[in-house]
C-alpha positions as a Markdown table, in Angstrom:
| # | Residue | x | y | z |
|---|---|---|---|---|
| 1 | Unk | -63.1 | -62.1 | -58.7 |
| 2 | Unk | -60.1 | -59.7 | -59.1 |
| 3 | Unk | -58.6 | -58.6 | -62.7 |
| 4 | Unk | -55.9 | -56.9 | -63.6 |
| 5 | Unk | -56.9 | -54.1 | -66.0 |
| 6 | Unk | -53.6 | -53.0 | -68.3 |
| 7 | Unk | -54.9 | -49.7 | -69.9 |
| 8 | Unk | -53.3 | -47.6 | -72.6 |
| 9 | Unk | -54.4 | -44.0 | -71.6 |
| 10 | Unk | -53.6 | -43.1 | -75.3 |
| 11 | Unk | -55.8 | -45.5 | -77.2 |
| 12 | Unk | -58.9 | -43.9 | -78.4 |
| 13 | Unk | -57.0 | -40.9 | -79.8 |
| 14 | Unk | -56.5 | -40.7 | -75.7 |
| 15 | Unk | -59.6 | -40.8 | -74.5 |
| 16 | Unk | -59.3 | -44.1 | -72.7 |
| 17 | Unk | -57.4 | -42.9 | -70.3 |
| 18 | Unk | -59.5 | -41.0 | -68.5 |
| 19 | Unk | -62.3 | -43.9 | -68.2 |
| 20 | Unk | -59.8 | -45.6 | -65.3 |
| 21 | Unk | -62.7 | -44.4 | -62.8 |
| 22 | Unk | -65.2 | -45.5 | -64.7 |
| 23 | Unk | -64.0 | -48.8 | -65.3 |
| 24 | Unk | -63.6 | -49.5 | -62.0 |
| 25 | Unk | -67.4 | -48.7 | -61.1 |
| 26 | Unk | -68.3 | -50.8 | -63.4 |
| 27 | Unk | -66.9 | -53.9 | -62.8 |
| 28 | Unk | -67.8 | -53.3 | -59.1 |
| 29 | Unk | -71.5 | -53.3 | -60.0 |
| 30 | Unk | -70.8 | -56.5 | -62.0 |
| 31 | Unk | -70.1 | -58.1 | -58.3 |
| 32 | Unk | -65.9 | -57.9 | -59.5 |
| 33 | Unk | -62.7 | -56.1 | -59.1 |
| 34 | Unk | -61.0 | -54.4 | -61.2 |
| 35 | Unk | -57.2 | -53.6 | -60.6 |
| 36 | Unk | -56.2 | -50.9 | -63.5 |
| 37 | Unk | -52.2 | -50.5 | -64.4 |
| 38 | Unk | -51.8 | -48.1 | -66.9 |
| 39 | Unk | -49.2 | -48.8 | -69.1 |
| 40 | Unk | -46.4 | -45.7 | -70.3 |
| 41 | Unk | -45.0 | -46.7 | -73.6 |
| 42 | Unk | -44.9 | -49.7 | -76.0 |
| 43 | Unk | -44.1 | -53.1 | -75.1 |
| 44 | Unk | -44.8 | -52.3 | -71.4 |
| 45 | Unk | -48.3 | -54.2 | -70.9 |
| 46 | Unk | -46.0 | -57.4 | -72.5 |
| 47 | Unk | -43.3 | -57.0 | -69.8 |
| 48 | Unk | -46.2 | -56.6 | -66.9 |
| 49 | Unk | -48.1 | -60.2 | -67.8 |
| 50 | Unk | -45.0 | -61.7 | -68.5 |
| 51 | Unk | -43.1 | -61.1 | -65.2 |
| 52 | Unk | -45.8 | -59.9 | -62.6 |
| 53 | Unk | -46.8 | -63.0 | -60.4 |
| 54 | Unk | -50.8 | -63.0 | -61.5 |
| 55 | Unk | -51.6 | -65.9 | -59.0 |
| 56 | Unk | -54.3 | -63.8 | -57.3 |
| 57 | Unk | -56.2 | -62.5 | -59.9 |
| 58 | Unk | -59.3 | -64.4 | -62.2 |
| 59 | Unk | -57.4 | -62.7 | -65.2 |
| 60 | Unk | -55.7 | -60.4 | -67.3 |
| 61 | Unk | -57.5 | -57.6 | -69.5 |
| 62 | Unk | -56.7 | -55.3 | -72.1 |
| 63 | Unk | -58.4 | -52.5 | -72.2 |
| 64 | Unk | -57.4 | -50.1 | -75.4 |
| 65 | Unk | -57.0 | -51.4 | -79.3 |
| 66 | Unk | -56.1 | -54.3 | -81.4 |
| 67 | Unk | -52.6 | -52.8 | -80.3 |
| 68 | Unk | -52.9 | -53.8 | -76.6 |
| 69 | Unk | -54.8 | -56.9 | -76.6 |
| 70 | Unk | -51.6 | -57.5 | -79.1 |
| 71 | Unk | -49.4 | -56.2 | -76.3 |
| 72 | Unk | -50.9 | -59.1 | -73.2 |
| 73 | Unk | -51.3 | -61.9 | -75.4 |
| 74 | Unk | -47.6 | -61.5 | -76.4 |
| 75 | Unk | -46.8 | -61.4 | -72.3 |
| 76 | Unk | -49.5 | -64.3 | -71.4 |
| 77 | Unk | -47.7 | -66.5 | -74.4 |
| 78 | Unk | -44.1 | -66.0 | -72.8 |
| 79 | Unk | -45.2 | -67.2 | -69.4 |
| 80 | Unk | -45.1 | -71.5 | -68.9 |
| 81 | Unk | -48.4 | -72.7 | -70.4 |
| 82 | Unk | -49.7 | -74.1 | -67.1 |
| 83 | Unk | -49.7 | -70.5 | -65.6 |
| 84 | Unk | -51.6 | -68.5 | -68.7 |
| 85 | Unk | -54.3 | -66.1 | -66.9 |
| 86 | Unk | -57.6 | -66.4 | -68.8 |
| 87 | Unk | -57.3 | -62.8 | -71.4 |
| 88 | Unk | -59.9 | -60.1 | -71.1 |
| 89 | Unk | -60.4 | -57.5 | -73.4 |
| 90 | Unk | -62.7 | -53.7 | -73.2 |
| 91 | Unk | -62.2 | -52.6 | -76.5 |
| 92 | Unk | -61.6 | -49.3 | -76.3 |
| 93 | Unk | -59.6 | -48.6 | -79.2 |
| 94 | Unk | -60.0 | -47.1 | -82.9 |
| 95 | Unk | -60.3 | -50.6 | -84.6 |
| 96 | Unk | -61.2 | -53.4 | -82.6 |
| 97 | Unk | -61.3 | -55.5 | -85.1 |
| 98 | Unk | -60.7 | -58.9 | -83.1 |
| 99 | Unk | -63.8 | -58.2 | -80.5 |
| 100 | Unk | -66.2 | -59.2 | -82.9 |
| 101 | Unk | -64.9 | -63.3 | -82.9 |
| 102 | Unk | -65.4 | -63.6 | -79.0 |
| 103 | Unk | -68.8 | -61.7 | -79.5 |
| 104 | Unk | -67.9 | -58.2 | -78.4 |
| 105 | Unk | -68.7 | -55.3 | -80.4 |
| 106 | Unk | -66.4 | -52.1 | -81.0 |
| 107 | Unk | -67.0 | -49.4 | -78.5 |
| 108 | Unk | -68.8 | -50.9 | -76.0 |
| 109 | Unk | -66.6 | -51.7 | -73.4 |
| 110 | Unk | -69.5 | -52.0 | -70.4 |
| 111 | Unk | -71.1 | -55.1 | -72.2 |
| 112 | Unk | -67.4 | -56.6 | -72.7 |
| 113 | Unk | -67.3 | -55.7 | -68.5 |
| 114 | Unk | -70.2 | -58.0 | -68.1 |
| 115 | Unk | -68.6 | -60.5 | -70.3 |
| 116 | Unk | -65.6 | -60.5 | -68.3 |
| 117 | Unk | -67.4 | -60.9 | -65.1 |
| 118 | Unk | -69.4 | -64.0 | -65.7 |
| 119 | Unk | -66.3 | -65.9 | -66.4 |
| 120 | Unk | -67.2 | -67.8 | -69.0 |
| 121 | Unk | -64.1 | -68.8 | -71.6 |
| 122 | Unk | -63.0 | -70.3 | -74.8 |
| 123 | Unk | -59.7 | -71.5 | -76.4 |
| 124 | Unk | -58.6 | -68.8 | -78.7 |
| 125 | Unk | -55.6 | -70.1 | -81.7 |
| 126 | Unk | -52.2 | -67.9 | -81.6 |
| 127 | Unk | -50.1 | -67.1 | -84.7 |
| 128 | Unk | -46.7 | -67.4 | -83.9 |
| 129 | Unk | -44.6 | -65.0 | -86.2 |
| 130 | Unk | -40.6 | -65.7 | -86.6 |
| 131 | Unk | -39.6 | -63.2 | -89.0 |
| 132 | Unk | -35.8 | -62.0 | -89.5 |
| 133 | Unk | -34.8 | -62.3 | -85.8 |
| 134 | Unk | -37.7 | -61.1 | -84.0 |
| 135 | Unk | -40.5 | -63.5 | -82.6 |
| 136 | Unk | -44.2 | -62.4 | -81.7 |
| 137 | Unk | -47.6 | -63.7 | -81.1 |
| 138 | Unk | -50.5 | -62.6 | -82.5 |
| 139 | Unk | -54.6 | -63.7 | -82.4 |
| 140 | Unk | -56.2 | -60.9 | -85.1 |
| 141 | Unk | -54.0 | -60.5 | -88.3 |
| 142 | Unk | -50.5 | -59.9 | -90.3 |
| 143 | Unk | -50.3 | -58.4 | -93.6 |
| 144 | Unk | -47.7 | -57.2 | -95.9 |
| 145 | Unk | -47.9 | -54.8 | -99.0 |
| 146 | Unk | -50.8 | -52.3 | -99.5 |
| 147 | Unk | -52.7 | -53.4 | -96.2 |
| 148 | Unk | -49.4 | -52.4 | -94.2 |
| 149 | Unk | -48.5 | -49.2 | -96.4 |
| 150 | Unk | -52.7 | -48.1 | -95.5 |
| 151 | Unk | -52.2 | -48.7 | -92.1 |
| 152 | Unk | -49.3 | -46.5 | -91.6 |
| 153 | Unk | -51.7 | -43.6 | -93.1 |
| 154 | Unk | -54.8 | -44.6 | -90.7 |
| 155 | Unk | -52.3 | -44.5 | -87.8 |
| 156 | Unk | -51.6 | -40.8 | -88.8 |
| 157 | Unk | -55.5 | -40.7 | -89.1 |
| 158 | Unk | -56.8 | -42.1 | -85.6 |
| 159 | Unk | -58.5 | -38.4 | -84.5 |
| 160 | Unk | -60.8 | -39.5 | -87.0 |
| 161 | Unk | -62.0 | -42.7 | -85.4 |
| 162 | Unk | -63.1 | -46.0 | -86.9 |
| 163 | Unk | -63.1 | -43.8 | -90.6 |
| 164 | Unk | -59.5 | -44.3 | -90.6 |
| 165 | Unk | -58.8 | -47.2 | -92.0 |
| 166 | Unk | -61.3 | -46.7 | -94.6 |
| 167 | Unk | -59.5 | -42.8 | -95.4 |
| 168 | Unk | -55.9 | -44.8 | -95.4 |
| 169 | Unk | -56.6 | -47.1 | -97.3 |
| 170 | Unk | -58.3 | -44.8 | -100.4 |
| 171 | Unk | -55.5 | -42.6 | -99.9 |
| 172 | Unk | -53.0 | -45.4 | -100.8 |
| 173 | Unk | -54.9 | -46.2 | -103.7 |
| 174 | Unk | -53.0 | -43.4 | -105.3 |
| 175 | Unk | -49.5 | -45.2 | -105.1 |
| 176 | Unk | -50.2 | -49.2 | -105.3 |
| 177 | Unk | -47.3 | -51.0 | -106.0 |
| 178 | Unk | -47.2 | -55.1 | -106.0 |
| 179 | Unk | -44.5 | -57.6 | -105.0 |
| 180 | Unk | -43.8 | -61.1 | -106.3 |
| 181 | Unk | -44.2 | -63.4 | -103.3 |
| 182 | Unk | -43.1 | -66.7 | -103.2 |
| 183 | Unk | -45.0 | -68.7 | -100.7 |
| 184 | Unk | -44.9 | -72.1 | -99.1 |
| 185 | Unk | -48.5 | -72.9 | -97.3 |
| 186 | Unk | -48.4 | -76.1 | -95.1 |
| 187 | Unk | -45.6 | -77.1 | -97.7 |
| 188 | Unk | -47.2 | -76.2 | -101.1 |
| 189 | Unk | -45.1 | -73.5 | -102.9 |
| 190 | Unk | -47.1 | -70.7 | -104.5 |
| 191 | Unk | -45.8 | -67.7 | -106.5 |
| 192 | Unk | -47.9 | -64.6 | -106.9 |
| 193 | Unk | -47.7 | -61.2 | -107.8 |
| 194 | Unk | -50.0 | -59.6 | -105.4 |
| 195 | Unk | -51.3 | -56.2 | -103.9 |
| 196 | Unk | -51.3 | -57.7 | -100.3 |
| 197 | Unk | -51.1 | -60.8 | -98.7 |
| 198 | Unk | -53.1 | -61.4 | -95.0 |
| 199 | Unk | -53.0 | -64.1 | -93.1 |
| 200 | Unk | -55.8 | -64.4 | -90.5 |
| 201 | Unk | -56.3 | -66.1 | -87.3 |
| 202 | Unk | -59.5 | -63.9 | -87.1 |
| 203 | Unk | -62.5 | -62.0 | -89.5 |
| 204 | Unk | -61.5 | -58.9 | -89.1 |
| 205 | Unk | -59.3 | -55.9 | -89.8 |
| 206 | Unk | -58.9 | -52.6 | -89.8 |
| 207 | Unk | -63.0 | -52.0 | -87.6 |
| 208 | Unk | -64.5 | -53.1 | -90.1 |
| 209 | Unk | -63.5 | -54.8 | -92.9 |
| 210 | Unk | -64.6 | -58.8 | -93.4 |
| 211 | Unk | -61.4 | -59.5 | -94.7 |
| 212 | Unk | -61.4 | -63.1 | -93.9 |
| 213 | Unk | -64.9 | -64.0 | -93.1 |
| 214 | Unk | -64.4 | -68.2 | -93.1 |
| 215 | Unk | -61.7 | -67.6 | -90.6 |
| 216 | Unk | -62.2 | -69.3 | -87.1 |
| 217 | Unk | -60.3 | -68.4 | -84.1 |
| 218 | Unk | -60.6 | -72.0 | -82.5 |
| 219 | Unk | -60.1 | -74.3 | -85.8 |
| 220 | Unk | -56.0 | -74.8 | -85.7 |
| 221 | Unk | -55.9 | -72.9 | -89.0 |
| 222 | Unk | -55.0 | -69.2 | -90.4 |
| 223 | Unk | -57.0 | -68.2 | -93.6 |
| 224 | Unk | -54.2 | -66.9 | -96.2 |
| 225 | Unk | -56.1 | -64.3 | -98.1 |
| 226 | Unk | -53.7 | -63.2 | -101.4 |
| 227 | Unk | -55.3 | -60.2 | -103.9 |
| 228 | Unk | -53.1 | -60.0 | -107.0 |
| 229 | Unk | -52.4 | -57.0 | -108.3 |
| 230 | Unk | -54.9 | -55.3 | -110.3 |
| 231 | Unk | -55.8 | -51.5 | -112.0 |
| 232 | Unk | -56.6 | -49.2 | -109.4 |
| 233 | Unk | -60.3 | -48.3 | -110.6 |
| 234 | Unk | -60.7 | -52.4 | -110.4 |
| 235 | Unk | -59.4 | -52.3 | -106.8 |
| 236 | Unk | -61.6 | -49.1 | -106.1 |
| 237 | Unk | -64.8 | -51.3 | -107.1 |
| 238 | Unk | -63.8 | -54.3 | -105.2 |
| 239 | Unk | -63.4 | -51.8 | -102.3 |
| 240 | Unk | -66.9 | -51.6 | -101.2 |
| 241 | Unk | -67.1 | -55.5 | -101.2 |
| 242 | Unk | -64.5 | -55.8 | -98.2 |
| 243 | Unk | -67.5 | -54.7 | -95.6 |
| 244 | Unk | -69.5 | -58.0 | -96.9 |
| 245 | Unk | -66.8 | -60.4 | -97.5 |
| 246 | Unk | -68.1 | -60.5 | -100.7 |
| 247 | Unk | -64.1 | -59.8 | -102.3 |
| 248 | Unk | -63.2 | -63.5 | -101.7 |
| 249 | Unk | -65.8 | -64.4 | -104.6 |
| 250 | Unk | -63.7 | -62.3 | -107.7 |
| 251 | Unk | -61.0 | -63.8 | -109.4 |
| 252 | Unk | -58.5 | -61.6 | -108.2 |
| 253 | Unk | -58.9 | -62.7 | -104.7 |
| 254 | Unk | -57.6 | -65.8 | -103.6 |
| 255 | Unk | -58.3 | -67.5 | -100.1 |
| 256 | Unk | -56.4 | -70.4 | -98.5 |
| 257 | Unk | -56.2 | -72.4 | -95.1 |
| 258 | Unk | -53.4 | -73.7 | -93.6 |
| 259 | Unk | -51.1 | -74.2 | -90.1 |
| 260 | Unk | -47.7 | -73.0 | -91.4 |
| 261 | Unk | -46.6 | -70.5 | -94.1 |
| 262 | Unk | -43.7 | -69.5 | -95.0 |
| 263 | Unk | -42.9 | -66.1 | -96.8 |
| 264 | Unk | -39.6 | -66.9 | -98.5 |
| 265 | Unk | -39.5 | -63.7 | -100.8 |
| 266 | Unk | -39.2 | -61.0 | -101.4 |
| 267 | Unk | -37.1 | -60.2 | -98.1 |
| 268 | Unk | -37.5 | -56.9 | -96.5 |
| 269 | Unk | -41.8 | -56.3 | -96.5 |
| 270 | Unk | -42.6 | -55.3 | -93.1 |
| 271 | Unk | -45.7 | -56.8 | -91.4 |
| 272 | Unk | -48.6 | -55.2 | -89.8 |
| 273 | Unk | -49.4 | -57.3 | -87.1 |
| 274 | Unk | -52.8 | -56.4 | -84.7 |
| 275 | Unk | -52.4 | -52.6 | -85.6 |
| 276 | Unk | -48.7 | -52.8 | -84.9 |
| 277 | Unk | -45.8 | -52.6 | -87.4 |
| 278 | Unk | -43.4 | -55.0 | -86.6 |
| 279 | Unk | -41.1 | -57.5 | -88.2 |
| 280 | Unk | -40.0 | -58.5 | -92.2 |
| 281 | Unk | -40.0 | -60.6 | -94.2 |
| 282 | Unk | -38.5 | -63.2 | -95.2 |
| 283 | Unk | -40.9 | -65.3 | -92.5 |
| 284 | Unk | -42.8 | -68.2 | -91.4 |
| 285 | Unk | -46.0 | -67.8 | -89.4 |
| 286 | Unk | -47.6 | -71.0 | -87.8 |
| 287 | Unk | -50.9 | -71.4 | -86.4 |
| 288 | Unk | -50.6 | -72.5 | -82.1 |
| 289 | Unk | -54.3 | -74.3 | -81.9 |
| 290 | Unk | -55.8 | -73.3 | -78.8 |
| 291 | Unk | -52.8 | -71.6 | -76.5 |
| 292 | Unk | -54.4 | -69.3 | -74.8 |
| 293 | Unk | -58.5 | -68.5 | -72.9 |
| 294 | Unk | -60.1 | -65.4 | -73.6 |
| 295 | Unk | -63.2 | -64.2 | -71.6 |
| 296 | Unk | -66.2 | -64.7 | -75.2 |
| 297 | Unk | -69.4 | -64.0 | -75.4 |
| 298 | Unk | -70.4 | -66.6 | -77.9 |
């Protein structure tokens, strides 16, 4: 078994790339080889996987953050379905929050190695995103309002690890505004003046917070999670509940499934998508049931 190993030397606050080595050893001691491309800016792990002829490898692996498993599902999803390599992913990154639904856990990137190795898959749901012009996939999480605005703080925060979502997101709690959305979920309008709206093809976000924790990866669904907007010493009590997934039982928190929503206003909200901040609104997001294999543990 070969695998080609796209690595971004500056997830991990850059540590990650200096584990090519290492990476390498330890796939060979897993009875596998490990190819490792290192990518050298955004968007280039996408334009590897989608043009590189992958015939002769077992599959494709990100090795870095919710960013570049983002990055190689978005080149394995342009490719013709018949030829999508089987996704691998170390998670090497500051969040990691998707590892956790194919039964990996955050920082431990040798287990995910034996994962990978043994070869065993599952069909993994896509979000596809059309928003303003621009068209991506994702397989984590997009969210607009005060889960974007305390994600562009973390990202300024990375050096200090899987404490920067949680530092973002208290520091945003200081300037919370809300915006009247007006929703359309598999068809069914909904208005709502929220905080944030996320809509989840996986549990996670941020490392980790259970933001949607009925979510499945595999069900043909993304779990709409909507908190209206609130005082801030409310939203600083219902903070503590996100690690539980306890915050989908208040009254301020409300959860829906669906295969299509549309984000009609207001225009203008930009997205965080997998760690990356990308598109606006207004947007429709549809749920592709399962269009791709990922290497699971589960």
């Amino acid at each position: 078994m070969t695998f080609l190993v796209l690595l971004n030397p500056r997830a991990a606050h850059g540590k990650a790339g200096r584990m090519a080595a290492s990476i390498v050893e330890a796939f060979e001691a897993s009875g596998a080889e490990a190819e490792i491309v290192e990518t050298s800016e955004p968007g280039h792990a996408t334009e590897i996987v989608r043009d590189a002829d992958l015939s002769s490898y077992t599959g494709v692996v990100a090795s870095g953050g919710d960013g570049s498993l983002f990055e190689v599902v978005n080149g394995v999803m342009q490719r013709a379905e018949s030829d999508r390599p089987p996704i691998g992913l170390l998670p090497l990154g500051t969040g990691n929050a998707f590892c956790r639904d194919i039964g990996l856990e955050p920082g431990n990137w040798r287990s995910a190695v034996e994962v990978i190795a043994k070869g065993s898959t599952c069909k993994v749901d896509v979000a596809k995103l059309d928003a303003a012009g621009d068209c991506f996939y994702y397989v984590n999480i997009a969210g607009i309002g005060f889960v974007r605005d305390a994600g562009k703080t973390a990202a300024t925060l990375k050096f200090t690890g899987r404490m920067a979502y949680t530092l973002g997101t208290l520091w945003r709690c200081l300037a919370m505004r809300s915006h009247a959305l007006e929703l359309l979920v598999d068809g069914r309008p909904l208005s709502q003046d929220c905080l944030f709206m996320e809509a989840s093809n996986s549990r996670y976000t941020g490392s980790s917070f259970l933001i949607a924790p009925a979510a499945r990866i595999d069900d043909g669904e993304l779990d709409l999670v909507i908190v209206r907007r609130l005082p801030r010493l409310r939203l600083l009590r219902l903070f503590p509940t996100i690690y539980s997934g306890k915050h989908v039982e208040h009254d301020e928190v409300t959860v829906l499934k669906g295969r299509e929503i549309e984000i009609r206003g207001p225009a203008g909200l930009e997205f965080m998508v997998d760690g990356e901040f990308r598109g606006v609104t207004p947007a429709r997001i549809s749920c592709q049931r399962h269009a791709i294999e990922m290497f699971c543990a589960r």
